[in-house]
C-alpha positions, 0 to 999 in steps of 0.5 A, spaced: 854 830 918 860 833 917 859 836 911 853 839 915 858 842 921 863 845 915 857 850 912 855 851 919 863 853 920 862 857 913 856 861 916 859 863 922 865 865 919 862 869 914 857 873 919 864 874 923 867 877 918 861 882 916 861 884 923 868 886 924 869 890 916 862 893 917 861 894 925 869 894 927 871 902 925 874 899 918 874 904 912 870 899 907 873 903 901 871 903 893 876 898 891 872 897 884 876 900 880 883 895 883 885 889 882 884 884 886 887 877 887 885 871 893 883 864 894 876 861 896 872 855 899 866 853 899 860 848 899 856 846 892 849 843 892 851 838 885 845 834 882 844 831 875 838 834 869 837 830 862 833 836 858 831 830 853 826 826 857 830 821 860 826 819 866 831 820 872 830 821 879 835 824 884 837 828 891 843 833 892 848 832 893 853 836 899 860 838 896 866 842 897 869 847 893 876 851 893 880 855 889 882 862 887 880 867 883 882 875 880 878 881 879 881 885 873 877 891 873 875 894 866 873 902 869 868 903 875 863 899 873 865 892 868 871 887 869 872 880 868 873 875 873 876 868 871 877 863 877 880 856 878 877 851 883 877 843 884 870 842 885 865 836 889 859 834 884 854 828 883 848 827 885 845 821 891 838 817 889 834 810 892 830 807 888 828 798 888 830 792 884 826 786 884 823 787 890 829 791 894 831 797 895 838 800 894 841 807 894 847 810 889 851 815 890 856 818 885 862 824 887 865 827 881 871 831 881 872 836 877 876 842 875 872 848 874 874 855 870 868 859 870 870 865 864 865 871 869 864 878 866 863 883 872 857 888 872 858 892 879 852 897 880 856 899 887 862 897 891 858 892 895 856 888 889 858 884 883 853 880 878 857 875 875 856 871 868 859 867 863 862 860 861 865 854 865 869 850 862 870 844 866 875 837 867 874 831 870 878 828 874 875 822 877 869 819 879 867 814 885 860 810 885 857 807 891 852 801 891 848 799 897 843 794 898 839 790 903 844 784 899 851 787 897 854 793 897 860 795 893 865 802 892 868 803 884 873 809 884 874 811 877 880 815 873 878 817 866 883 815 861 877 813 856 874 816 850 867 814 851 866 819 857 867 827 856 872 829 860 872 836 858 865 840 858 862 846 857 857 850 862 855 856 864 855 860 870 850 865 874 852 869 880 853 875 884 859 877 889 858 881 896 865 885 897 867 887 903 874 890 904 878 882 904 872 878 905 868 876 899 861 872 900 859 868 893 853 865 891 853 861 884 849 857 879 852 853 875 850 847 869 853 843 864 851 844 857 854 839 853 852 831 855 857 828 859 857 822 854 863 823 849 862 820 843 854 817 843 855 811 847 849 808 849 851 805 855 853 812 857 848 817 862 848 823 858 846 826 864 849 834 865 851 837 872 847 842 875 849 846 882 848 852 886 854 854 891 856 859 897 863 861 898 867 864 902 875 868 899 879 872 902 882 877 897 889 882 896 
C-alpha cells in the first residue's frame, strides 16, 4: 500500500509539472545541445529470469529508485548519459511444502551505474541504451508459512555471490525545461552466482522503471 501511494504521489507530480512547463507561458527551449545535471526518483517493477531452463515461478516486485545522473551532449543529436542511482530489486513468489503453503520475498539493493548512449530526434525526446554496471549491497529474505516465519538480512562479504554484475539498459527521456520523465528496462546479463556454487540461484534481475528528476 505504500509503495502504491508514492506512484500515485509520482504520477500527479509528474502530470503537475507537464501542466505548468507546457501550458503555464514557460519557453520550453532546445536545450539538446546543453549540459545538463540533476537528481531522479522513481519506482522499479524487479523480477527474477533464468534463460537456461531452470524452472522458476515469481511475481514482481514494486521498488524504489533514486539518484542522479548528467546529459553531456556530443552535437544536437548524440550525447552520453551516465547515471547513479541506489536501487530496490527482487522478486515475491508463493508456492507449497509438504501440503503447506508459504510465500518468499527477497529485496536486494543494488548500486546501479548505467553507461547510456543518447539518441535525440527532438528537444522533447531521448532514447536511451547502453551497459549497466551494478553492485550488491544487501540482500533481505522473508519466509512465511502457516507454520513459522523468519526475515534474514544479509551483507555480502562472501566470494560465492557476484557482487558486481554486468546488464544492459533500454529506455527513453521526456525533457521539459527542469523536469525529466523516464522510463527504463533493465536486465542482467551475467548469473548472479560468482563462482559456480551449486547452492547459489544463478537467477538474473529484470526491470522496468519510471522516474521523475529534476535537472540544472
Amino acid at each position: 500500500m505504500k509503495t502504491i501511494k508514492i506512484i500515485i504521489a509520482l504520477l500527479f507530480t509528474s502530470f503537475g509539472m507537464l501542466n505548468a512547463q507546457t501550458f503555464g507561458g514557460e519557453n520550453l527551449t532546445d536545450n539538446r545541445e546543453k549540459f545538463r545535471f540533476g537528481a531522479k526518483i522513481g519506482i522499479n517493477g524487479s523480477n527474477v529470469y533464468d534463460n537456461e531452463g531452470d524452472p522458476f515461478t515469481a511475481d514482481t516486485k514494486y521498488g524504489l529508485m533514486a539518484g542522479i545522473f548528467a546529459a553531456i551532449p556530443i552535437g544536437k543529436y548524440f550525447g552520453v548519459q551516465p547515471e547513479v542511482h541506489l536501487s530496490q530489486k527482487g522478486f515475491e513468489g508463493r508456492g507449497a511444502l509438504l501440503g503447506s503453503s508459504y510465500a518468499v520475498t527477497r529485496t536486494t539493493t543494488f548500486l546501479d551505474i548505467p553507461l547510456q548512449v543518447a539518441l535525440k530526434p527532438s528537444e522533447f525526446i531521448t532514447i536511451l541504451a547502453g551497459p549497466q554496471y551494478s553492485y550488491l549491497i544487501k540482500q533481505v529474505d522473508k519466509f512465511e508459512s502457516s507454520s513459522f516465519a523468519y526475515e534474514q538480512e544479509q551483507v555480502f562479504n562472501q566470494d560465492d555471490i557476484r557482487k558486481n554484475i554486468l546488464g544492459a539498459v533500454l529506455g527513453f527521456d521526456i525533457n521539459l525545461k527542469h523536469v525529466t520523465l523516464s522510463g527504463r528496462l533493465a536486465w542482467d546479463i551475467q548469473k548472479n552466482n560468482g563462482n559456480g556454487s551449486p547452492t547459489t540461484p544463478r537467477y538474473k534481475n529484470k526491470l522496468y522503471q519510471f522516474g521523475i528528476g529534476f535537472n540544472f
